[in-house]
C-alpha positions, 0 to 999 in steps of 0.5 A: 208517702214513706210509710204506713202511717203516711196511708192512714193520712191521704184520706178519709175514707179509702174506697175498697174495690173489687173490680171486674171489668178493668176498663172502669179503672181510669174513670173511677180512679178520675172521679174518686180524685174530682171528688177529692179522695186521694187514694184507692184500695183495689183488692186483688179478690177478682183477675181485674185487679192487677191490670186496673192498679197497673192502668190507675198507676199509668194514667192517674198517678196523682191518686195513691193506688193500692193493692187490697186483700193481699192473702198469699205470698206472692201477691205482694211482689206482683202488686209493688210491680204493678204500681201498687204504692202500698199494700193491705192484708186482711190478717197476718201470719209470719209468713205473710207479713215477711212476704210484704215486708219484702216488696220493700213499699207501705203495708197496712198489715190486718188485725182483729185482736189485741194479742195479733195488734200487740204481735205487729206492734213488737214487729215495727208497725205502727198502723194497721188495718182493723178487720173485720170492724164492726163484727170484731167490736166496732168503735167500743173495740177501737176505744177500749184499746186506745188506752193500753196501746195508744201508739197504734193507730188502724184504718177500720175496715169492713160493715163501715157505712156513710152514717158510722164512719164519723163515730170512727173518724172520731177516735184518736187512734183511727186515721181513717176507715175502709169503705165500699159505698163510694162504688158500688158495682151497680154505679161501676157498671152503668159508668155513673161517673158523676154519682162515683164523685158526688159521693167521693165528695161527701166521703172526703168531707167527713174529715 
């Protein structure tokens, strides 16, 4: 995986976590992977997350860790030396996005507009997070830009469900969305390992 684009292809939906307690890091990180998602945005939103992206990054390489909810500089750095292998920021200001562009891995820089997409788009990118999705237009949003940006291409995140995931899979300019159902704090917290892969299942069929 080489570059941002390569991120919107590991699957189709990218579980979006806030972990508390790091020991539940291996075991999610094993049951999204039996249940065939490749791939975790752990989110730097609680002080779990950068020991739990450094334990899946030891101990389960085989799916792909992220660093979520990169907000002030610094973090990107931290993360690329916890085994991050792509980072994600809710939006984007210069200073942030010099700030991943420095930690020299895969950024899904975040969106809400057509000016800040165009903005990114003048920068380089290519693919980027669209957030939040469903207050900032949802799938009629994604479809009107399509025709006056069709090389850009988002990871829609944020009121994204199990039923409206498929209406966005559907767009050719979404590679896939963001989405916090395939682990909920209360399955994390009884360690319902078995519930976290069956809907590791269903999320990955949605391809």
């Amino acid at each position: 995986m080489n570059t941002a684009a390569d991120v919107l292809d590991l699957s189709p939906v990218v579980p979006v976590v806030a972990l508390d307690d790091v020991a539940h890091a291996v075991p999610l990180a094993q049951a999204l992977l039996r249940g065939g998602i490749r791939t975790i945005e752990v989110t730097l939103r609680t002080p779990a997350g950068l020991p739990a992206i450094e334990r899946i990054a030891a101990e389960v390489p085989e799916l792909v860790a992220g660093a979520g909810t990169i907000t002030e500089p610094g973090q990107a750095k931290r993360a690329a030396d916890a085994g991050a292998r792509y980072l994600v920021t809710p939006g984007t200001t210069e200073r942030l996005l010099e700030d991943v562009e420095a930690a020299g891995i895969p950024f899904l820089a975040g969106v809400g507009t057509v000016s800040e997409a165009m903005w990114l788009a003048e920068r380089g990118a290519s693919a980027m997070k669209f957030f939040p999705a469903e207050p900032s237009g949802g799938v009629p949003f994604l479809k009107a830009i399509a025709g006056p940006l069709p090389h850009l291409r988002f990871c829609p995140t944020g009121g994204i469900s199990p039923r409206t995931a498929p209406d966005y899979l559907a767009l050719p300019n979404v590679g896939c969305v963001g989405g916090s159902w395939l682990a909920p704090k209360d399955l994390l917290a009884a360690g319902d390992w078995a519930k976290v892969e069956h809907l590791a299942r269903e999320a990955a069929a949605l391809r």
